[in-house]
C-alpha positions as CSV (number, residue, x, y, z in Angstrom):
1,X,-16.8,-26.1,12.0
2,X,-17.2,-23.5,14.8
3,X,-15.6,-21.2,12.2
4,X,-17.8,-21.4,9.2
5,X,-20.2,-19.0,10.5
6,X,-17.1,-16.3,10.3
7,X,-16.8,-16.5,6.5
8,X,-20.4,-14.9,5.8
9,X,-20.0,-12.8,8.1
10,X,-16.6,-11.2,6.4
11,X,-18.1,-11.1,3.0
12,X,-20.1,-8.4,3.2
13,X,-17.7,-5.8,3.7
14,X,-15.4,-7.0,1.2
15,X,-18.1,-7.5,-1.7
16,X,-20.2,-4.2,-1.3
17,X,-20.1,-1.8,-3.5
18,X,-18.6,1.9,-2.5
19,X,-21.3,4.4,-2.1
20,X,-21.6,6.8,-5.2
21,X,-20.9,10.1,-4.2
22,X,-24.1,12.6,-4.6
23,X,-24.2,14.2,-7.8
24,X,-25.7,17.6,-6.5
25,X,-22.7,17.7,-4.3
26,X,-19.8,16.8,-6.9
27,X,-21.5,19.6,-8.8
28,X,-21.9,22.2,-6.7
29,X,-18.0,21.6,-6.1
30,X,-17.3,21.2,-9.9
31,X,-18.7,24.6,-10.1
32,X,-16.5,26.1,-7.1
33,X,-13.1,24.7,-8.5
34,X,-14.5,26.2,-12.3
35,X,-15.2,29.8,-10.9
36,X,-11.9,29.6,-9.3
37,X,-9.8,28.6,-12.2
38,X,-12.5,31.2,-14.5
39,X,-11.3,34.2,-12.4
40,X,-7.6,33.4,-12.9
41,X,-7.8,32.8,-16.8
42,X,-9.9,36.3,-17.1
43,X,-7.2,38.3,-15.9
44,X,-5.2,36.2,-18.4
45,X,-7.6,37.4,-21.4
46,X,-6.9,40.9,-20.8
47,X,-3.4,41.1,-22.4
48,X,-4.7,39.8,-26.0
49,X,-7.6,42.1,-26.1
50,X,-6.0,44.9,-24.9
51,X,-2.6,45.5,-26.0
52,X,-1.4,42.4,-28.6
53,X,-2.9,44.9,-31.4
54,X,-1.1,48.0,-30.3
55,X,2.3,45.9,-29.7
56,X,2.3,44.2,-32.9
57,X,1.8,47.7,-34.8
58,X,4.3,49.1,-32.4
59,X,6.9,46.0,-33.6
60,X,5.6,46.4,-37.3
61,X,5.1,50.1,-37.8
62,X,1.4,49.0,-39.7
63,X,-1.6,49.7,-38.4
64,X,-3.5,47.6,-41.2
65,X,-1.5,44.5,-39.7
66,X,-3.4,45.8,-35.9
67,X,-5.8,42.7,-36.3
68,X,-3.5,40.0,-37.3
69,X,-2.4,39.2,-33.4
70,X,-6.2,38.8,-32.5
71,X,-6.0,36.1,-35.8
72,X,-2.8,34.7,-34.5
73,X,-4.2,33.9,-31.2
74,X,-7.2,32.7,-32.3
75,X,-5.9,30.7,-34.8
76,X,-4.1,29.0,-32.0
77,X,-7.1,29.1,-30.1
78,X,-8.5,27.0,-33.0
79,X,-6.0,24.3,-32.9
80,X,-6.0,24.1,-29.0
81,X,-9.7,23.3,-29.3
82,X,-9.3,20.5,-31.1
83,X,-6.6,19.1,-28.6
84,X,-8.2,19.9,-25.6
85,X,-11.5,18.2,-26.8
86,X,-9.6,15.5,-27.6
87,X,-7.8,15.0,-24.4
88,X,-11.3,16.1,-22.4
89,X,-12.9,13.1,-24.7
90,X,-10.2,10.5,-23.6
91,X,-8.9,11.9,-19.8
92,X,-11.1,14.1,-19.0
93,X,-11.7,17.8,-18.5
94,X,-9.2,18.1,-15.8
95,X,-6.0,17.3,-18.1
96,X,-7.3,19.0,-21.3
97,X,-7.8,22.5,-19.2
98,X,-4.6,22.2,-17.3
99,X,-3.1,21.7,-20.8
100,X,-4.4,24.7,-22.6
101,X,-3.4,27.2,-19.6
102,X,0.1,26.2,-19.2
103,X,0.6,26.3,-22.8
104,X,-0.9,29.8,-22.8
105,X,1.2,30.4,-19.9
106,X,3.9,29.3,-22.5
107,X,2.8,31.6,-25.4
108,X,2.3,34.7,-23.1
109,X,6.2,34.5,-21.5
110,X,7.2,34.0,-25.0
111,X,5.4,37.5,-26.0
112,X,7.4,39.1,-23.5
113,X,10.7,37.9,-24.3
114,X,9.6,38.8,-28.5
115,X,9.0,42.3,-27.3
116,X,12.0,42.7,-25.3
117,X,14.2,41.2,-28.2
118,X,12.1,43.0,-31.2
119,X,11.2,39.4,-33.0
120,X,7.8,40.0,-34.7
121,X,8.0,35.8,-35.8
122,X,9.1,35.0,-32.4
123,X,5.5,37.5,-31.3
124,X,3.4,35.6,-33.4
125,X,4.1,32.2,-32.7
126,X,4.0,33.1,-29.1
127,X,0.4,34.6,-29.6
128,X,-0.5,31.7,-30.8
129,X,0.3,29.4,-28.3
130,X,-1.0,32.3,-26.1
131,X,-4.4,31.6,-27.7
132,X,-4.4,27.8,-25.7
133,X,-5.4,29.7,-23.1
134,X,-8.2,31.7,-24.6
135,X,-9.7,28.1,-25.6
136,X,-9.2,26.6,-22.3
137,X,-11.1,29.6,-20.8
138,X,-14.2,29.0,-23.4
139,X,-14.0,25.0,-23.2
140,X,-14.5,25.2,-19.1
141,X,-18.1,25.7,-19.6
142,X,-18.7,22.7,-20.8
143,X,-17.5,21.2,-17.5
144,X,-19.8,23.1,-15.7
145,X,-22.6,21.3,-17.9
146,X,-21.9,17.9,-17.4
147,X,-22.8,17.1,-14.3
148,X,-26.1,19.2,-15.1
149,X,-29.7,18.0,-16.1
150,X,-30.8,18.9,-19.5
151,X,-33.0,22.1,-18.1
152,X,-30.8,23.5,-15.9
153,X,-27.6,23.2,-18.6
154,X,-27.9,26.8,-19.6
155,X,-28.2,28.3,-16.3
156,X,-24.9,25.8,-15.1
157,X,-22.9,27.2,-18.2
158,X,-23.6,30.6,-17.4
159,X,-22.7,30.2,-13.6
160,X,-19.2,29.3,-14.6
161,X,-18.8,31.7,-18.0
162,X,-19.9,34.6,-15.4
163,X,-17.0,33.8,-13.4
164,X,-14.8,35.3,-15.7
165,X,-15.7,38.6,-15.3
166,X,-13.9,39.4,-12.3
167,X,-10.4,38.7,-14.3
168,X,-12.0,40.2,-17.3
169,X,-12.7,43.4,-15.7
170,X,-9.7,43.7,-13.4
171,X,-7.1,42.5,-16.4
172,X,-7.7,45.7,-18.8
173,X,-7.8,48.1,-15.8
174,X,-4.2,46.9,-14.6
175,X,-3.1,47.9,-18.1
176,X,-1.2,50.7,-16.6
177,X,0.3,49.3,-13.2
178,X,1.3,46.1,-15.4
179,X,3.1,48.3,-17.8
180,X,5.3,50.2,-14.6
181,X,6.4,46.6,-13.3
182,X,7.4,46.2,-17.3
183,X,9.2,49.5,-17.3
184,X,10.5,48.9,-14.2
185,X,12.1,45.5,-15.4
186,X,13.3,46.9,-18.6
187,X,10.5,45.8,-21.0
188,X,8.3,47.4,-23.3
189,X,5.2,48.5,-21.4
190,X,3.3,47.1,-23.2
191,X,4.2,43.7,-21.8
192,X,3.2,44.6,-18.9
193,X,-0.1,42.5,-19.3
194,X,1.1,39.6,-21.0
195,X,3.6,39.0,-17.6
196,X,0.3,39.4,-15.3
197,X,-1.2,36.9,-17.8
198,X,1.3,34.2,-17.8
199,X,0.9,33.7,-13.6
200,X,-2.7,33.9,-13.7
201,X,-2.6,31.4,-16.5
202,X,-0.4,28.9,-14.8
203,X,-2.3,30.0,-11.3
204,X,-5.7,28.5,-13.2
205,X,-3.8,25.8,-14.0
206,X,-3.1,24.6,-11.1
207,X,-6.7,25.3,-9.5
208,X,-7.8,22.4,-12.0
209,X,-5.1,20.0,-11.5
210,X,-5.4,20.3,-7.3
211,X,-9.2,20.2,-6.9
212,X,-11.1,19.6,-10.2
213,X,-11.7,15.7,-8.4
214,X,-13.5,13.7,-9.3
215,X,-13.6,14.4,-12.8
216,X,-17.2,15.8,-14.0
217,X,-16.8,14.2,-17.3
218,X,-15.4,10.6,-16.3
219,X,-17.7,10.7,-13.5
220,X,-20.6,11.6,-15.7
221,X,-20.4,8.8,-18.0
222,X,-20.7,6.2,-15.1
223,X,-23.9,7.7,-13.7
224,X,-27.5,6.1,-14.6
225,X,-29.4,7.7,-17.3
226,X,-30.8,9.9,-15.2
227,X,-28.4,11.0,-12.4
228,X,-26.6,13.5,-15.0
229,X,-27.9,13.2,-18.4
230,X,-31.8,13.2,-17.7
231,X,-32.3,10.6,-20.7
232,X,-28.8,10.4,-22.9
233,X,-30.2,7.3,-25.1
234,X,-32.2,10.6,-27.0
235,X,-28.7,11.7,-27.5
236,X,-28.3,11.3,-31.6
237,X,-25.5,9.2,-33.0
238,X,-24.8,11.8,-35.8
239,X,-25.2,16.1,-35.7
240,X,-28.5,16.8,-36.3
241,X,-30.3,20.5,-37.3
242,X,-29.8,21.3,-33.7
243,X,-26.3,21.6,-33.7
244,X,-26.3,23.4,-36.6
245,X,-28.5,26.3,-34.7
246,X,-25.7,25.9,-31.8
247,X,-23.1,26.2,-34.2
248,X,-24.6,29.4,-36.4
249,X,-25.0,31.2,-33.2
250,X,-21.7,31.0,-31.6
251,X,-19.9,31.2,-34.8
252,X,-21.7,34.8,-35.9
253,X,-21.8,36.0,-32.4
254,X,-17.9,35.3,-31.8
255,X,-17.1,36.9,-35.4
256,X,-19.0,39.9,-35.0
257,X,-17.8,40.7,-31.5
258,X,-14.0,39.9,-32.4
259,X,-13.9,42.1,-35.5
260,X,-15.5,45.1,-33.5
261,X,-13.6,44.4,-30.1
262,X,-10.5,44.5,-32.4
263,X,-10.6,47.8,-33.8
264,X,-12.1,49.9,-31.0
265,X,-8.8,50.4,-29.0
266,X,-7.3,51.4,-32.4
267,X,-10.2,53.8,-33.5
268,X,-9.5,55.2,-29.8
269,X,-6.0,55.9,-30.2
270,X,-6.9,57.4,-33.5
271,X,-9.1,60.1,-31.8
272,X,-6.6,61.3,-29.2
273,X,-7.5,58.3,-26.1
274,X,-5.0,57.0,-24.0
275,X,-4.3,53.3,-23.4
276,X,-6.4,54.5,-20.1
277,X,-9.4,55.4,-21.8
278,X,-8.9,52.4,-24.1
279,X,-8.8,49.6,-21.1
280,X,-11.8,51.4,-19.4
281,X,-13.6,50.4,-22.4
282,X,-12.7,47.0,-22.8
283,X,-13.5,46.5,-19.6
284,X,-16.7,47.5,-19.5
285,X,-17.0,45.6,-22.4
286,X,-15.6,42.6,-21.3
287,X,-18.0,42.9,-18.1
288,X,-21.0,43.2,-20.3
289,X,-19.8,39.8,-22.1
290,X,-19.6,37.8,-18.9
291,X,-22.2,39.5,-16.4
292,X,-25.6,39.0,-18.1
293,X,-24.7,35.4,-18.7
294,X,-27.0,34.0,-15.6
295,X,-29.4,36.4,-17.3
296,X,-29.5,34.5,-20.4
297,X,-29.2,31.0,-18.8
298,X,-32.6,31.5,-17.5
299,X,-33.6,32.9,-20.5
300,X,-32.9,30.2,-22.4
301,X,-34.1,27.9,-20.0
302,X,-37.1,29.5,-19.6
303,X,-38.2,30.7,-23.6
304,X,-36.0,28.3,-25.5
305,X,-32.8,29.0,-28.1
306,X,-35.0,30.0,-30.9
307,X,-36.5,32.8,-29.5
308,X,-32.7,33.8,-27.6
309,X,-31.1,33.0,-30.9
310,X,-33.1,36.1,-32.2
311,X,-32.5,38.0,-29.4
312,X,-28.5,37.9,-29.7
313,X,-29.0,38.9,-33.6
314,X,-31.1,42.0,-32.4
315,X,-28.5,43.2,-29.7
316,X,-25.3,42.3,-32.1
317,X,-27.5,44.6,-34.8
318,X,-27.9,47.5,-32.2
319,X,-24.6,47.5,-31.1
320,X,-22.8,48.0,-34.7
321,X,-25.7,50.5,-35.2
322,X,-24.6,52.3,-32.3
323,X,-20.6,51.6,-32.8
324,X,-21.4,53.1,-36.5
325,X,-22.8,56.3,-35.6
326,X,-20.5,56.9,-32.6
327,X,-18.5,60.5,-33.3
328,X,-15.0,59.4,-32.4
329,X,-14.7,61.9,-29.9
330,X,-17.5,60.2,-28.3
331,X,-16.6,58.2,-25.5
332,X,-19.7,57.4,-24.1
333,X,-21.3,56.7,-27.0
334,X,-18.1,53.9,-27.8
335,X,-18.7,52.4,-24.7
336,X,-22.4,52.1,-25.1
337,X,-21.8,50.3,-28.3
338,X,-18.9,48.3,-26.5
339,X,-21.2,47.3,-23.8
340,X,-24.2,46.3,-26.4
341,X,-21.6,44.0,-28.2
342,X,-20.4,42.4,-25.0
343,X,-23.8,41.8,-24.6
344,X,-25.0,40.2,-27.5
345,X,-21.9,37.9,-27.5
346,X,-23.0,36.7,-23.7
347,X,-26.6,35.7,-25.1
348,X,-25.3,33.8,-28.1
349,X,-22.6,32.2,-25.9
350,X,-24.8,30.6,-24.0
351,X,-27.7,29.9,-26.6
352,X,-25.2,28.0,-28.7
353,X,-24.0,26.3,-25.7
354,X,-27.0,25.1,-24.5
355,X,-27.9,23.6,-28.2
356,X,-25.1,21.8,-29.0
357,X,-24.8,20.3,-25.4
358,X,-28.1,19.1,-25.6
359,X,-27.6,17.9,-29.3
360,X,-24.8,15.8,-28.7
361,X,-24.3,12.3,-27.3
362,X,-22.1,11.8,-23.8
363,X,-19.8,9.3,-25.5
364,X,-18.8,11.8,-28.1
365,X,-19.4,15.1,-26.6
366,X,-16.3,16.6,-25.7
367,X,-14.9,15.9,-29.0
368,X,-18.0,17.5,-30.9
369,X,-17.5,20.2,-28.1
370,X,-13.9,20.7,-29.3
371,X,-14.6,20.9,-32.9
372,X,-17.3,23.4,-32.4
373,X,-14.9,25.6,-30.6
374,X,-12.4,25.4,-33.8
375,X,-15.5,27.0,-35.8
376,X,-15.7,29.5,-33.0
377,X,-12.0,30.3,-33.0
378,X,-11.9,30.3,-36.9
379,X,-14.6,33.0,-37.0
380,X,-12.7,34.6,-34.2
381,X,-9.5,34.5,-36.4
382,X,-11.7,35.8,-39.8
383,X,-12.9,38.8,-37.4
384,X,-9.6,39.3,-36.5
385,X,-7.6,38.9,-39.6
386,X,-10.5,41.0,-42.2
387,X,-10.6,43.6,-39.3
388,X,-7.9,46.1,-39.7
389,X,-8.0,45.3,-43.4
390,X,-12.1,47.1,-43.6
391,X,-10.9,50.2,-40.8
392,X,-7.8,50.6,-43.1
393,X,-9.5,50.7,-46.6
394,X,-13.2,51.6,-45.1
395,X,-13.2,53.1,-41.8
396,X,-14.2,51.8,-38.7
397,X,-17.9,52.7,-38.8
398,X,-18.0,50.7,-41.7
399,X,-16.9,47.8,-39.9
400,X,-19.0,47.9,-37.1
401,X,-22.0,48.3,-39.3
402,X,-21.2,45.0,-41.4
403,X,-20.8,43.2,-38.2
404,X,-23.9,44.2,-37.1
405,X,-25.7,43.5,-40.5
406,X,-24.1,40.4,-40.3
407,X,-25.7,39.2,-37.6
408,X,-29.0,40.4,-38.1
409,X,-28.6,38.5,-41.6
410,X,-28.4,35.0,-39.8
411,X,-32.0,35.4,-37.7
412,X,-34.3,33.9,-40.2
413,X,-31.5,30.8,-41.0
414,X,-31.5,30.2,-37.2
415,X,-35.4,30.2,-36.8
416,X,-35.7,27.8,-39.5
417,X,-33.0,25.6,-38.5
418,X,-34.8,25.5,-35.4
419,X,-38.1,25.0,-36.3
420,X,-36.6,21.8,-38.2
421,X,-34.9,20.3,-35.6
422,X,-37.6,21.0,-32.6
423,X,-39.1,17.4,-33.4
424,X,-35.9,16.1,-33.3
425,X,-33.1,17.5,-31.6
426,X,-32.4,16.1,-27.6
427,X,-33.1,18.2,-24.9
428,X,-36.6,19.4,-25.7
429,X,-39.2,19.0,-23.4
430,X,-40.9,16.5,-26.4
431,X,-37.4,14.5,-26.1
432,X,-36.9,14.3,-22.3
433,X,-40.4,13.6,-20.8
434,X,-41.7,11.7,-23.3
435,X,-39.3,9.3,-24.3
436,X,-38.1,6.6,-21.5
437,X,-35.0,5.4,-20.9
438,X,-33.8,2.3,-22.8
439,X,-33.6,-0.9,-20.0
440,X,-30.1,-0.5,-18.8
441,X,-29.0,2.2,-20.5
């Protein structure tokens, strides 16, 4: 009997539950791992906006075909959305990432050997595996946003899509060293990218599968209702007009800048420019896509996605205004339109974002996140595809100016859309503060 006061005694430490670890902190390290890996993978964008349109022309002797690698890869981008939203849905983010670098890891080493043997089918279904990692890139913002509350989404997307830039910026401007080590190896210089892309692409791989722990996904879905989610029982079963607004947004913004981003280095080597002058632009460009994007995460936060929804329409019209009436001698004025296009894509990047994160339930999310990506890629892949076909028969002023009409067009669509759903969508102020949580839920 002198040992029954022992048992109670043991029980305790047996039977308690282990601590939950601090949210703020898992995020703050979610977002360390994701700049990391975001760095890598935009030095592993640079090959497929830079040179896949002047390699495939080089391989096909066609310049109208110049856009069809950028459709390729985001045609495979499309598919890869799908798959990585589906794994993210069932394994989390960590596996569904990992999974789309390595595979454009795959589809870059593949371009290389295509060049080096001259196989324009081998080069295309390698670009399309290339555009895995593309989607991978894109998706990671959405990991940055789960651990996030519904206000500060926008801002924690745009922390980890800024990331990029870095890569972005540094990837073009190694156009020519890349394409020495490629010469040096006995490969088209052209290449020269797509080997740089295929480490850093497997490098961000890696990042994720090493550190991305816990899981900001699994661990978000076994947090209290407001620990992550702020109040996820206003999350709707079924899309709503919200997520139509999200989807209008990053689908015109993603078109627009593709079928202009396209062309440029092609209407540059037109004029006289050098691959040089060429991967300055891009660049800059791709800087001005990733740099205002805390910018317009506290814009959104702060105004709302209507009013930034117009915005990106106004700065996608000015900048095929300005891409239009550029002489083609005119570098600065290119660039200026370049930068204006970068952007406008960076404000409906995170806009969209921000809507359809806040308009779809947890339980479902990263598979609604996934198939929102596909509509992205497939405008990215229309963009690409129709591109080279309007500078062929039309010019590339022409082109820039439809873009930038194009945009413009979808303003008073979005507003409405948005004025529809602000009664109903998640995520507004009406939605989070006034509505409590469900009892256990």
């Amino acid at each position: 009997m002198g040992r029954l006061p022992l048992t109670p005694n043991r029980t305790p430490p047996t039977t308690a539950p282990a601590p939950a670890p601090a949210v703020s902190a898992v995020q703050k390290r979610t977002l360390t791992v994701l700049l990391a890996s975001q760095v890598l993978s935009g030095v592993g964008l640079a090959a497929g906006v830079t040179v896949a349109g002047l390699l495939a022309g080089q391989m096909l002797h066609n310049t109208s075909l110049s856009g069809l690698p950028i459709a390729l890869l985001t045609a495979g981008s499309a598919v890869a959305a799908v798959v990585i939203g589906r794994v993210s849905q069932r394994l989390g983010r960590r596996p569904g990432l990992a999974a789309g670098y390595l595979t454009g890891a795959l589809g870059g080493a593949g371009v290389v050997v295509a060049a080096a043997l001259g196989s324009p089918a081998l080069l295309f279904v390698s670009l399309f595996l290339y555009g895995a990692g593309t989607t991978s890139n894109l998706q990671a913002r959405y990991a940055g946003a789960d651990l996030a509350a519904p206000h500060q989404r926008a801002r924690a997307t745009s922390t980890v899509i800024v990331a990029t830039t870095a890569g972005g910026i540094a990837g073009p401007l190694l156009a020519t060293p890349a394409g020495h080590l490629a010469t040096a190896l006995h490969l088209p210089e052209l290449t020269g990218l797509f080997l740089l892309s295929t480490a850093a692409f497997t490098l961000a791989a890696l990042t994720l599968l090493i550190w991305l722990r816990p899981d900001p996904l699994l661990l978000a879905r076994t947090l209290p209702a407001d620990s992550a989610e702020g109040a996820p029982a206003d999350s709707p079963a079924r899309p709503g007009p919200g997520l139509l607004v999200g989807v209008v947004v990053l689908v015109l913004s993603q078109l627009v800048m593709v079928a202009v981003m396209t062309m440029t280095p092609i209407h540059m080597h037109a004029h006289g420019f050098g691959t040089a002058a060429s991967g300055l632009v891009i660049a800059l460009h791709t800087g001005s896509m990733y740099l205002p994007s805390p910018l317009a995460g506290r814009l959104v936060d702060r105004f709302g996605a209507t009013a930034m929804s117009v915005v990106t329409a106004g700065t996608l019209l000015a900048a095929g205004g300005v891409a239009a009436l550029a002489p083609g001698h005119s570098f600065t004025l290119i660039t200026l339109g370049l930068v204006l296009l970068g952007v406008g894509w960076s404000f409906g990047l995170v806009t969209g974002t921000a809507i359809v994160t806040n308009s779809t339930p947890l339980a479902t999310r990263a598979k609604v996140q996934g198939l929102v990506d596909v509509a992205i890629a497939v405008a990215g892949a229309i963009g690409g595809l129709t591109s080279g076909i309007v500078v062929a028969f039309a010019g590339y002023p022409i082109l820039a100016m439809l873009g930038g009409a194009l945009a413009f067009a979808a303003a008073p669509a979005a507003i409405v859309a948005a004025r529809k759903s602000s009664t109903h969508t998640p995520g507004t102020p009406a939605a989070t503060t006034r509505r409590p949580s469900a009892p256990g839920g």
